[in-house]
C-alpha positions in Angstrom: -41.0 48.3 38.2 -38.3 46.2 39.7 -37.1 43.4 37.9 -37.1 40.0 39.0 -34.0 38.2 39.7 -33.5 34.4 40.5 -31.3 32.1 41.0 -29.7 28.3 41.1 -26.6 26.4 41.5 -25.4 24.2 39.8 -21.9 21.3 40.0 -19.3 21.8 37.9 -15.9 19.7 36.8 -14.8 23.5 38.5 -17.0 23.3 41.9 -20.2 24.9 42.2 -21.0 28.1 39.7 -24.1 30.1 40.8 -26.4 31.3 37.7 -28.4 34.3 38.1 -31.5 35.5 36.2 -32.8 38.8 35.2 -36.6 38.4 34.1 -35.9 35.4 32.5 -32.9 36.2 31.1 -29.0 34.8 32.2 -27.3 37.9 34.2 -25.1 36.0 35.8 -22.2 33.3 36.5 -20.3 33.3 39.7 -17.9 30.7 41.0 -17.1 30.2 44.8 -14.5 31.7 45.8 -15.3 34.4 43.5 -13.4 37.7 43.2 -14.2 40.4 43.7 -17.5 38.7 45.4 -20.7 39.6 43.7 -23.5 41.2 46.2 -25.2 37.8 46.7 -28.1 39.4 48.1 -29.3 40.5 44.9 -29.3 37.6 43.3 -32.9 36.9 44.0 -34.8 33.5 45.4 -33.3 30.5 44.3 -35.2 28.5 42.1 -34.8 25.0 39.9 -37.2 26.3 37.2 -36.0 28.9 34.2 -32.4 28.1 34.1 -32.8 24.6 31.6 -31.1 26.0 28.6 -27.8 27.3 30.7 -27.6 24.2 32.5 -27.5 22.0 29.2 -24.5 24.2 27.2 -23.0 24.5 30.4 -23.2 20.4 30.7 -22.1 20.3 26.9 -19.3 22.6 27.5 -17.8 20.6 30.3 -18.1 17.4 28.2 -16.3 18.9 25.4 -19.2 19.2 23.3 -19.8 22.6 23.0 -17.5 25.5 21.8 -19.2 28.6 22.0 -22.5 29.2 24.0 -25.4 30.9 22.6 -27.9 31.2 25.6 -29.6 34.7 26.1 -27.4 36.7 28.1 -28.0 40.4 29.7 -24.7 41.8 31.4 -25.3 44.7 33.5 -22.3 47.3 33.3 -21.1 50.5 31.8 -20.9 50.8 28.1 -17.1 50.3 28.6 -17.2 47.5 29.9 -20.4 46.1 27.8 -18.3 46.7 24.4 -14.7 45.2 26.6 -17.5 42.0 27.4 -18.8 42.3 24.0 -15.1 41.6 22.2 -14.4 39.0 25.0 -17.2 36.7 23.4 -14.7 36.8 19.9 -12.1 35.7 21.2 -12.5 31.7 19.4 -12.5 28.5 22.0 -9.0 27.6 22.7 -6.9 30.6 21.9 -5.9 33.2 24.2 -5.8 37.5 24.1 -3.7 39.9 25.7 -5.2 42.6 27.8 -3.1 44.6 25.1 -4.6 43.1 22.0 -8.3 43.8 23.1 -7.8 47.2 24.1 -6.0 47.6 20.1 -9.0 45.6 18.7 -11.5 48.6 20.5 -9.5 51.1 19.2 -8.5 52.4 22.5 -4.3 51.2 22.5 -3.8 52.7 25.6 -6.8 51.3 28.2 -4.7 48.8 28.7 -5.8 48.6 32.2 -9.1 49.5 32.0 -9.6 46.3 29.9 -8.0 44.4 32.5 -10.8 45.8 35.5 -13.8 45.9 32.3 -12.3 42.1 32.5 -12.2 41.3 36.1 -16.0 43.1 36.4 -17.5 40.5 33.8 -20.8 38.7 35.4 -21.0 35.7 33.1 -17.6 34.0 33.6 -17.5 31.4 31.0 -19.9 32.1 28.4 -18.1 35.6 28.0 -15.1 34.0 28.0 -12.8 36.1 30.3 -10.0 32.9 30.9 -9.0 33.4 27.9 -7.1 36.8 29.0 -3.6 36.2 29.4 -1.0 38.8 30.6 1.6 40.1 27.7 4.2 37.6 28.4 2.0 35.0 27.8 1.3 33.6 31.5 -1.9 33.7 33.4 -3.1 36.5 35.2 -5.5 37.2 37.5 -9.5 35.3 37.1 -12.5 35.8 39.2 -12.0 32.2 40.1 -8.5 31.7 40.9 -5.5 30.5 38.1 -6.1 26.9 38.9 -9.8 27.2 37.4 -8.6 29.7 34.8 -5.5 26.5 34.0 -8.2 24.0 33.8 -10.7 25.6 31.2 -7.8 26.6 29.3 -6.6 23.1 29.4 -10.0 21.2 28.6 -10.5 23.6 25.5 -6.9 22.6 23.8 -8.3 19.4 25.0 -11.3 19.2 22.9 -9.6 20.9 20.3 -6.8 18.4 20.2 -9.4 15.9 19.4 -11.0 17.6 16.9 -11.3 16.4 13.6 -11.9 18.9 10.6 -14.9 18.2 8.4 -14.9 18.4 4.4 -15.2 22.6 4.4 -12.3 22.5 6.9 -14.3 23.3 9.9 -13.3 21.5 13.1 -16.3 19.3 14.9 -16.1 18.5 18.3 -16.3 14.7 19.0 -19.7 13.7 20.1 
C-alpha cells in the first residue's frame, strides 16, 4: 500500500514554506529556494484540509508565541540521521550547537561531518530546529534556506527571549 502524501503552502515572515503530509501526518517543511531541493513531485496533491494544527504553531512561532512545537511529525531518513534530527529537537529556542557538540552529545566525537549532511538532509526545517547549527567558530554556516533566513529565526528567537519575563518557578513565558 502506498501512502498518501499531500500538500499546502503557506506565507511566512520568511517567504513561502511548503508543508507536506504523510497519511495525515507532518513529513515535511521546505522553503523556496531550498537546498538541496526536495523531489517536489512526491509531495502529493495540494490541499487546504489536514494541515490546521501546523499552520497555527507555525503562526504562533512567527509571532513569538510559541517556543517549541509539538505537532506530529514523521521524518523519513536513515537511523543516522533520524537520532542526528532527533537531538536537533533539544537543542532549547534561542541557543545555538556546534556540528561538534551534537556529534559528542551522540556519542560519535568524530562524525563531525556526517552531522553536518544528517543536518543539511532534515525535512522539517523549523520544527527540527536545524538554524540553530552554527559552525565551531561560532558564525553561521550553511541552511537549507540560505543564511539570511537562518540570521532572521536566530534573531526573532533572542527576540522573544529578550522579552521574556520569568514566572514565580523561574520559568521564562513568552509575552502573549
Amino acid at each position: 500500500m502506498t501512502a498518501l502524501r499531500t500538500h499546502t503552502v503557506i506565507d511566512t515572515p520568511i517567504g513561502e514554506l511548503t508543508l507536506v503530509n504523510t497519511d495525515g501526518v507532518l513529513s515535511g517543511v521546505y522553503m523556496a529556494e531550498h537546498h538541496p531541493a526536495p523531489d517536489r513531485t512526491g509531495f502529493g496533491e495540494q490541499v487546504t484540509e489536514g494541515f490546521d494544527e501546523a499552520i497555527t504553531q507555525f503562526d504562533e512561532y512567527f509571532a513569538g508565541r510559541r517556543t517549541r512545537f509539538t505537532v506530529p511529525i514523521a521524518p523519513v531518513g536513515t537511523p543516522f540521521q533520524r537520532e542526528v534530527w532527533e537531538s536537533l529537537t533539544t537543542i532549547e529556542y534561542g541557543t545555538t550547537r556546534t556540528y561538534s557538540e551534537i556529534a559528542l552529545a551522540l556519542g560519535r566525537p568524530t562524525a563531525v561531518r556526517a552531522v553536518a549532511a544528517a543536518n543539511a538532509r532534515n525535512p522539517l526545517c523549523i520544527i527540527v530546529p536545524c538554524h540553530r547549527v552554527i559552525g565551531s567558530s561560532g558564525k553561521l554556516t550553511g541552511y537549507a534556506g540560505g543564511l539570511e533566513r537562518k540570521r532572521f529565526l536566530l534573531d526573532q528567537e533572542a527576540r522573544v527571549l529578550s522579552s521574556a519575563e520569568p514566572d514565580v518557578a523561574g520559568d521564562t513565558h513568552v509575552p502573549a
